[in-house]
Biopython code that builds the backbone (N, CA, C, O; Angstrom):
import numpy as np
from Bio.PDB.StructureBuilder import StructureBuilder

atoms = [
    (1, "UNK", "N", (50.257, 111.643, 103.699)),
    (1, "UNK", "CA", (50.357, 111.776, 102.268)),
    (1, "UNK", "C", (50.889, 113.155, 101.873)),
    (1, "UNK", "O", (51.526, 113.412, 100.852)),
    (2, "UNK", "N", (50.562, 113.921, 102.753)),
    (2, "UNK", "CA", (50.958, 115.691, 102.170)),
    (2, "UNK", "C", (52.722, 115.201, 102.284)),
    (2, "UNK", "O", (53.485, 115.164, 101.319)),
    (3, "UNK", "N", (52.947, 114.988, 103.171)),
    (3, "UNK", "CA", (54.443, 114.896, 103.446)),
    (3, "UNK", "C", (54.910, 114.254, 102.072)),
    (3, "UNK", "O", (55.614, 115.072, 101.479)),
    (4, "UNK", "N", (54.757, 113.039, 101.340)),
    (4, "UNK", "CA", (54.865, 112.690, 100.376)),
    (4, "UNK", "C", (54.661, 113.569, 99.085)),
    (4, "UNK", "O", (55.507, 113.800, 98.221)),
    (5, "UNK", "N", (53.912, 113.822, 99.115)),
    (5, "UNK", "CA", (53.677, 115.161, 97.844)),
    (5, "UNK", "C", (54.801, 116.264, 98.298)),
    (5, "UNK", "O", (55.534, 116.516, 97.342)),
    (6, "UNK", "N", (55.084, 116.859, 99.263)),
    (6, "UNK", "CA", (55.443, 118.431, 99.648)),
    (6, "UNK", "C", (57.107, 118.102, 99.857)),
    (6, "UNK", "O", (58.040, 118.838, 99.537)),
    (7, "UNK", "N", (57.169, 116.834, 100.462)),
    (7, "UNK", "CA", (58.683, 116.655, 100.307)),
    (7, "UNK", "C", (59.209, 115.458, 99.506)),
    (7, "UNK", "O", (59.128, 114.301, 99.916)),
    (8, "UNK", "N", (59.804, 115.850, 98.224)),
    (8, "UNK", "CA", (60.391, 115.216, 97.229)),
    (8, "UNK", "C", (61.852, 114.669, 97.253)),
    (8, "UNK", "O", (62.199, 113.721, 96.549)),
    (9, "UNK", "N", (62.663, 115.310, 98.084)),
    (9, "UNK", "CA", (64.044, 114.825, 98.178)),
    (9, "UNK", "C", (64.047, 113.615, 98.421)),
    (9, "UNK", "O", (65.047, 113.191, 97.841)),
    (10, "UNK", "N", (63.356, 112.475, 99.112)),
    (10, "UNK", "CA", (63.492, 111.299, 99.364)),
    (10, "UNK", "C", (63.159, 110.309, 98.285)),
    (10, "UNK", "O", (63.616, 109.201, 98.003)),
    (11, "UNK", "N", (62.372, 110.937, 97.856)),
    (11, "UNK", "CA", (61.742, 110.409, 96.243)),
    (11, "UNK", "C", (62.881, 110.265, 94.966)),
    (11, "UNK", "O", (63.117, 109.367, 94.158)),
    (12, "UNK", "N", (63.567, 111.877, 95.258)),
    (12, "UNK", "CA", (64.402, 112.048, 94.370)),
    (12, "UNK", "C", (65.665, 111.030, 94.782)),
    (12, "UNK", "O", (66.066, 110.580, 93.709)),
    (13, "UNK", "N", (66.196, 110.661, 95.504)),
    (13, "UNK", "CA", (67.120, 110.472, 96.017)),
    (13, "UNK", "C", (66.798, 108.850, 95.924)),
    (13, "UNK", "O", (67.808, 108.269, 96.323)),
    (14, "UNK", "N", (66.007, 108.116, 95.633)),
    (14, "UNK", "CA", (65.608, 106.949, 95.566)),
    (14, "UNK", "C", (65.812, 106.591, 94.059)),
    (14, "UNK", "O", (66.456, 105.698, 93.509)),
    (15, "UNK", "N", (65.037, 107.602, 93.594)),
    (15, "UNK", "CA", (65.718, 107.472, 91.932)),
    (15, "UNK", "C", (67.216, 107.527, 91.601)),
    (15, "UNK", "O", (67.262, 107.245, 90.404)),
    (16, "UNK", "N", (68.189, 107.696, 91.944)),
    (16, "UNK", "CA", (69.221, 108.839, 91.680)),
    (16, "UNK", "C", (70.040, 107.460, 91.932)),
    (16, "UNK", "O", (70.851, 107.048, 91.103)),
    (17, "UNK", "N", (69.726, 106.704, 93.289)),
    (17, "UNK", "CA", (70.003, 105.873, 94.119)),
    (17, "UNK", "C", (70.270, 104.316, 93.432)),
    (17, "UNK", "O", (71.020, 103.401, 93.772)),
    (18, "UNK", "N", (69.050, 104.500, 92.019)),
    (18, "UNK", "CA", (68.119, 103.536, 91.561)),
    (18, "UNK", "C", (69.616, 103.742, 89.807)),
    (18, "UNK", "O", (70.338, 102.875, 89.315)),
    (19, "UNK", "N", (69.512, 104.733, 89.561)),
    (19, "UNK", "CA", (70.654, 105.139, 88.156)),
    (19, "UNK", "C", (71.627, 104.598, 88.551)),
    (19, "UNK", "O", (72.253, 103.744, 87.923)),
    (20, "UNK", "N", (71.992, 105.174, 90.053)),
    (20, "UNK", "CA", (73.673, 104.760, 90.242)),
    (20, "UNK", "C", (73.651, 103.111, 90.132)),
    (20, "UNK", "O", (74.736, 102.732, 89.692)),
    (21, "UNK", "N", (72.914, 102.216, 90.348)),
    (21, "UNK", "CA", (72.372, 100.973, 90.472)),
    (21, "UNK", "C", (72.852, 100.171, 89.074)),
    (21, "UNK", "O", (73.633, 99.241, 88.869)),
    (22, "UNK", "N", (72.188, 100.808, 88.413)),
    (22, "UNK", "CA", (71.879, 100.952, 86.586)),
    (22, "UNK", "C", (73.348, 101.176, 86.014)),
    (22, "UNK", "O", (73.773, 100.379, 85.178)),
    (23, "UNK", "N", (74.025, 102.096, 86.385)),
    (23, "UNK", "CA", (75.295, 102.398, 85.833)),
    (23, "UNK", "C", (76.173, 101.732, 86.882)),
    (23, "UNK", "O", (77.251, 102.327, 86.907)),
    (24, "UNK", "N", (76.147, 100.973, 87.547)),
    (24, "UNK", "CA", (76.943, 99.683, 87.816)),
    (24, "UNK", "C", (76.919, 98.835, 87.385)),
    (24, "UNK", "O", (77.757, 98.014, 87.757)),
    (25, "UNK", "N", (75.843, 98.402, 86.193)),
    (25, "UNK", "CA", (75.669, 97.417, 85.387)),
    (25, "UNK", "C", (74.199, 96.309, 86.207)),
    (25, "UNK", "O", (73.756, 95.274, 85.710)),
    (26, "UNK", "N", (73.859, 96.783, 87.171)),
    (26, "UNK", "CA", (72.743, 95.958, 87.734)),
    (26, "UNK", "C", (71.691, 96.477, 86.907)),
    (26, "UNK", "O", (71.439, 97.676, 86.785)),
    (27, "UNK", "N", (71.008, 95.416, 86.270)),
    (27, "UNK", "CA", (69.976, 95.717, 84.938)),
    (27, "UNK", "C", (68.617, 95.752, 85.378)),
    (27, "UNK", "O", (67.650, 96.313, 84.862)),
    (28, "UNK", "N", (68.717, 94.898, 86.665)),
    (28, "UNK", "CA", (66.402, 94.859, 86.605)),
    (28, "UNK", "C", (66.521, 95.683, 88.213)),
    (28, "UNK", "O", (66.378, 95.250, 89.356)),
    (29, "UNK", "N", (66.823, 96.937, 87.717)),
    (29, "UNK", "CA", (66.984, 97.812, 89.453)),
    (29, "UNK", "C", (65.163, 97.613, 89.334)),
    (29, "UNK", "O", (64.545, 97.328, 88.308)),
    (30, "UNK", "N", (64.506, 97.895, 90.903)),
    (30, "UNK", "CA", (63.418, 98.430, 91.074)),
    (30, "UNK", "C", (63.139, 99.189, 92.292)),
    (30, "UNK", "O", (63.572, 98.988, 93.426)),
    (31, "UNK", "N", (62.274, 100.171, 91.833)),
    (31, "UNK", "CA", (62.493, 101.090, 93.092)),
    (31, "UNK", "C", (60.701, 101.132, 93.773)),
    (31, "UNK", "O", (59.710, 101.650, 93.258)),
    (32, "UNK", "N", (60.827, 100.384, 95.066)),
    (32, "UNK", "CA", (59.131, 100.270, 95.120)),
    (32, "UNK", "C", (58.963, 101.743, 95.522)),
    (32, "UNK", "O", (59.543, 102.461, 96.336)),
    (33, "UNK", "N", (57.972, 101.926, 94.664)),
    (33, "UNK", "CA", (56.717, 102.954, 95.516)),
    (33, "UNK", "C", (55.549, 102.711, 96.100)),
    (33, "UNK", "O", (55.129, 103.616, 96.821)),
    (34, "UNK", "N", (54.770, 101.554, 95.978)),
    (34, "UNK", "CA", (53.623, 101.098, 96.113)),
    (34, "UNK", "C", (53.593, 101.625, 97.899)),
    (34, "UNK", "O", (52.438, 101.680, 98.323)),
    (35, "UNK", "N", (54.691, 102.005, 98.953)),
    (35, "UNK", "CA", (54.814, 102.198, 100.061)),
    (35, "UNK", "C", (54.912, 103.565, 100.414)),
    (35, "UNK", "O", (54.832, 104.031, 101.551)),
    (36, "UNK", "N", (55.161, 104.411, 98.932)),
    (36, "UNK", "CA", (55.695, 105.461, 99.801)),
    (36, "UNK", "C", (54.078, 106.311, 100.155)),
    (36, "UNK", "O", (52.989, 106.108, 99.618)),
    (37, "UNK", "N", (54.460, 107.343, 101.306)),
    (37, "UNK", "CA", (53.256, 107.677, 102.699)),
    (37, "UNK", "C", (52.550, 106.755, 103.303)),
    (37, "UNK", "O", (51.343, 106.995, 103.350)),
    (38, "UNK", "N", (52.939, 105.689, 103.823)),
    (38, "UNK", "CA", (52.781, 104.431, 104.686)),
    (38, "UNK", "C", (53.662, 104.766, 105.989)),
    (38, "UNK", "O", (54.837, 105.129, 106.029)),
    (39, "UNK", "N", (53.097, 104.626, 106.647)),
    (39, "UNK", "CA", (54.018, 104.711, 108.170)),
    (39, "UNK", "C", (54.544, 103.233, 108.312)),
    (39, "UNK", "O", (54.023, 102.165, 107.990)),
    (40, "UNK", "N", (55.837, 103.549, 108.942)),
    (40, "UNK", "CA", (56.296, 102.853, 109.612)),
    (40, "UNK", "C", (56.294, 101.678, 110.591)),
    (40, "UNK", "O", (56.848, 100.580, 110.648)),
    (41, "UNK", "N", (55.302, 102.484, 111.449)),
    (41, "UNK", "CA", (54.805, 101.909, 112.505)),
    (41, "UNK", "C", (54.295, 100.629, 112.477)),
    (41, "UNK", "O", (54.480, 100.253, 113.634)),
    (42, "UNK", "N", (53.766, 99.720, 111.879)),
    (42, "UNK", "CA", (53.765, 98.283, 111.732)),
    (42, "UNK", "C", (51.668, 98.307, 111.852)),
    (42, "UNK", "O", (50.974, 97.366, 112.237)),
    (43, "UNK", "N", (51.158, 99.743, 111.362)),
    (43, "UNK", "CA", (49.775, 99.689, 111.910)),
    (43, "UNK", "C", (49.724, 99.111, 110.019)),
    (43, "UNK", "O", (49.345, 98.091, 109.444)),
    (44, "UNK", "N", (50.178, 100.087, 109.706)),
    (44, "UNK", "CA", (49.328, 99.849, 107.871)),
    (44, "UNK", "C", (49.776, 98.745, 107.216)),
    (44, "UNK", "O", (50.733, 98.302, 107.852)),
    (45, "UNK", "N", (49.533, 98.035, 106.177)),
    (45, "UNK", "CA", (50.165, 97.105, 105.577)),
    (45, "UNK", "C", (51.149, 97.700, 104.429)),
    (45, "UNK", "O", (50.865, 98.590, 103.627)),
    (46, "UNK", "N", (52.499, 96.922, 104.556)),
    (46, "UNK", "CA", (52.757, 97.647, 103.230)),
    (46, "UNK", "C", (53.646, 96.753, 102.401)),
    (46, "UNK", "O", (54.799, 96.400, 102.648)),
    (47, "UNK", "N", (52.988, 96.500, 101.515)),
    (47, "UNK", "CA", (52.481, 95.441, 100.084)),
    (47, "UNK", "C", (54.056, 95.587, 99.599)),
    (47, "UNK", "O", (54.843, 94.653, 99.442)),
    (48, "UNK", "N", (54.233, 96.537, 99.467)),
    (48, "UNK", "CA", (56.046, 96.892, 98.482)),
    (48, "UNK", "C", (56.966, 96.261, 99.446)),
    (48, "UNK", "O", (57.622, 95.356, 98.929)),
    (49, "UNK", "N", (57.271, 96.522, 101.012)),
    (49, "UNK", "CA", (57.837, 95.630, 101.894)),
    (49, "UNK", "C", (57.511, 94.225, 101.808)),
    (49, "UNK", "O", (58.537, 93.557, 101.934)),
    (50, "UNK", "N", (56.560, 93.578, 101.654)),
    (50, "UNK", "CA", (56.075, 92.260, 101.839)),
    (50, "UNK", "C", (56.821, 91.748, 100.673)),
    (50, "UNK", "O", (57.541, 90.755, 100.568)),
    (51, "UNK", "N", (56.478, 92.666, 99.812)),
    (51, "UNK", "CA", (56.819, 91.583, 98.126)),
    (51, "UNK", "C", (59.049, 91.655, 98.456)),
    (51, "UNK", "O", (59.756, 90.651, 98.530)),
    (52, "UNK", "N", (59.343, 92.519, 98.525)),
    (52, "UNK", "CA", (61.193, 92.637, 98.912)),
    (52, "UNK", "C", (61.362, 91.497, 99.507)),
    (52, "UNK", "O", (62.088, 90.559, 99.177)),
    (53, "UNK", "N", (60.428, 91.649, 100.697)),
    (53, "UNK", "CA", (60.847, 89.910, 101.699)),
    (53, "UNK", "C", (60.577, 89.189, 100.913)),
    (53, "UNK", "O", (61.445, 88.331, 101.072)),
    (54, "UNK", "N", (59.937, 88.849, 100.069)),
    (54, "UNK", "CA", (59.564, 87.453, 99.877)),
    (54, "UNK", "C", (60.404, 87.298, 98.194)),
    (54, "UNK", "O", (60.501, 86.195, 97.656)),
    (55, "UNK", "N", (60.927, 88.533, 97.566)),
    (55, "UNK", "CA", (62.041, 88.441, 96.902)),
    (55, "UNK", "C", (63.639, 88.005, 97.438)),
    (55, "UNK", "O", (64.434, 87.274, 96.848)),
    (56, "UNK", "N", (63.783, 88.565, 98.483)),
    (56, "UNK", "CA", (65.205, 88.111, 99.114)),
    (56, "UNK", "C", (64.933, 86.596, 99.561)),
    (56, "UNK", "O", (65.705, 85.643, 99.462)),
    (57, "UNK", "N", (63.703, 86.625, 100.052)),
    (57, "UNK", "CA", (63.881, 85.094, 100.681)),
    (57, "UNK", "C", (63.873, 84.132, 99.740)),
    (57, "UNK", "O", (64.021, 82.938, 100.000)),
    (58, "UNK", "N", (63.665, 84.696, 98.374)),
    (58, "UNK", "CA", (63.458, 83.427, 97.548)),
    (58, "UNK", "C", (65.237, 83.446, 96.823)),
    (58, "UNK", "O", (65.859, 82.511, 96.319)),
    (59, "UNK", "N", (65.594, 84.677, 97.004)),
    (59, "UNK", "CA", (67.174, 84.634, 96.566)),
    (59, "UNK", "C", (66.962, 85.243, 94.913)),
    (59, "UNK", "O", (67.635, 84.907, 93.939)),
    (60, "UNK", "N", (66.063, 86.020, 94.933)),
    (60, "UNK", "CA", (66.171, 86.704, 93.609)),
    (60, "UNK", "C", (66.635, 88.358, 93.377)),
    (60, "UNK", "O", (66.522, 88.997, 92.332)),
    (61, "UNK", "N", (67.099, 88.756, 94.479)),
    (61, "UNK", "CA", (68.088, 89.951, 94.907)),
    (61, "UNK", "C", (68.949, 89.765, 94.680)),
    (61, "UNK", "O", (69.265, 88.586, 94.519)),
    (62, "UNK", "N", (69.674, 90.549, 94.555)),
    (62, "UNK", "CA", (71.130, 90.820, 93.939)),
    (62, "UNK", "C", (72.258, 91.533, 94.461)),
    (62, "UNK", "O", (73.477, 91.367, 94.426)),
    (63, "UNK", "N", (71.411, 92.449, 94.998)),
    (63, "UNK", "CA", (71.494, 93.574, 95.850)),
    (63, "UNK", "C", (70.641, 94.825, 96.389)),
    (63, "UNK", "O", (70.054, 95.426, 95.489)),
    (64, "UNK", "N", (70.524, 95.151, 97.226)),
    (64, "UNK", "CA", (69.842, 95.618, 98.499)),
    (64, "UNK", "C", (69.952, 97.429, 98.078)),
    (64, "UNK", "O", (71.125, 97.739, 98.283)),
    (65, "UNK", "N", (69.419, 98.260, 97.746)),
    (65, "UNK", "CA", (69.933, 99.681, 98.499)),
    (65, "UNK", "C", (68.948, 100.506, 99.093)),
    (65, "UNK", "O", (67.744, 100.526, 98.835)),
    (66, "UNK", "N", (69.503, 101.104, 99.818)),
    (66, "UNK", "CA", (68.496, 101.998, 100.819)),
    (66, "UNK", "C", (68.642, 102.683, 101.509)),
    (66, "UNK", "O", (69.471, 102.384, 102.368)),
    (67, "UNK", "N", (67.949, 104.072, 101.623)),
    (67, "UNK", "CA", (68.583, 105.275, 102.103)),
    (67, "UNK", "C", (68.494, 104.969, 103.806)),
    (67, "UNK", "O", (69.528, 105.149, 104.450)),
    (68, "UNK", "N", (67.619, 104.643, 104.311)),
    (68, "UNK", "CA", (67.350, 104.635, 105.856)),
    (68, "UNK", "C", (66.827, 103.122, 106.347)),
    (68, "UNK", "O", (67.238, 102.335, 105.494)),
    (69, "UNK", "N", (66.320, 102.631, 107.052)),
    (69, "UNK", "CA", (65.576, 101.623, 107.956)),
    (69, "UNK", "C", (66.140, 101.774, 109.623)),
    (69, "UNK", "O", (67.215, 102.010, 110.175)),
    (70, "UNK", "N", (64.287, 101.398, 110.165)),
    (70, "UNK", "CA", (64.242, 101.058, 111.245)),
    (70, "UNK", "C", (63.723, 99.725, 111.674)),
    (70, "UNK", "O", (63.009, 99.100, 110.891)),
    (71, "UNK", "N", (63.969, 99.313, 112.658)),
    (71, "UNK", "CA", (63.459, 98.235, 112.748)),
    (71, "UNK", "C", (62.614, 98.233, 114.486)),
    (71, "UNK", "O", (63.073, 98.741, 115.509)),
    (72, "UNK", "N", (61.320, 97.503, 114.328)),
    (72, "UNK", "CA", (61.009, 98.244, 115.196)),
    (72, "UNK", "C", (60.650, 96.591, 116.385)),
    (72, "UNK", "O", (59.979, 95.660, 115.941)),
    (73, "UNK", "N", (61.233, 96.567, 117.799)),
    (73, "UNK", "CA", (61.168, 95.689, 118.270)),
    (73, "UNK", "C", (59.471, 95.063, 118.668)),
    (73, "UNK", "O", (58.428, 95.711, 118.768)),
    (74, "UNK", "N", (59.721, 93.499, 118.841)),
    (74, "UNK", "CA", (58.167, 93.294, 118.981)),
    (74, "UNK", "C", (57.936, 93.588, 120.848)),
    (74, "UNK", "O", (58.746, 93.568, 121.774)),
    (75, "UNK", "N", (56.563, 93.827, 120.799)),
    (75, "UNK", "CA", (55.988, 94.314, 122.248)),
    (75, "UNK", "C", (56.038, 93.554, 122.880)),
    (75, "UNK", "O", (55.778, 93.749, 124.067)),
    (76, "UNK", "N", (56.472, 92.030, 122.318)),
    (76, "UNK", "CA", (55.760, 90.692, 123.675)),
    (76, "UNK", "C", (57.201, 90.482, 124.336)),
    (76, "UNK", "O", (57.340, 89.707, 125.281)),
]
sb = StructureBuilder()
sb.init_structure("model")
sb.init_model(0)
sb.init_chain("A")
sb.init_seg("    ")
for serial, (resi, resn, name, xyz) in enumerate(atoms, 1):
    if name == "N":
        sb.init_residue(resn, " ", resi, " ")
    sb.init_atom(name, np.array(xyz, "f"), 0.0, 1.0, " ", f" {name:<3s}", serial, name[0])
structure = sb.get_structure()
């Protein structure tokens, strides 16, 4: 969580990310936070990822943006 508080550029840059969105004429931008200081790692749940999937899968995306992703292979 400190990392989240202490470093803002990613935050900022999500917004910024989120305008340019807006001034392309895409009207219902949303920018989850409900995730941000959640690891990665596949230990925590994270509610803002879950709800995206289950927006794309239903085909109510429009379009996608995003500064980074990993994807992390399964162990079995």
């Amino acid at each position: 969580m400190s990392q989240v508080l202490g470093n803002l550029e990613s935050h900022k840059r999500q917004y910024q990310m989120a305008e340019t969105a807006r001034e392309a004429a895409f009207a219902a931008v949303q920018v989850i936070e409900e995730d941000f200081g959640r690891s990665g790692s596949g230990q925590m749940p994270k509610p803002g990822f879950q709800r995206l999937v289950a927006e794309v899968c239903a085909g109510s995306v429009e379009i996608l943006c995003y500064i980074e992703t990993s994807l992390q292979k399964d162990a079995a």
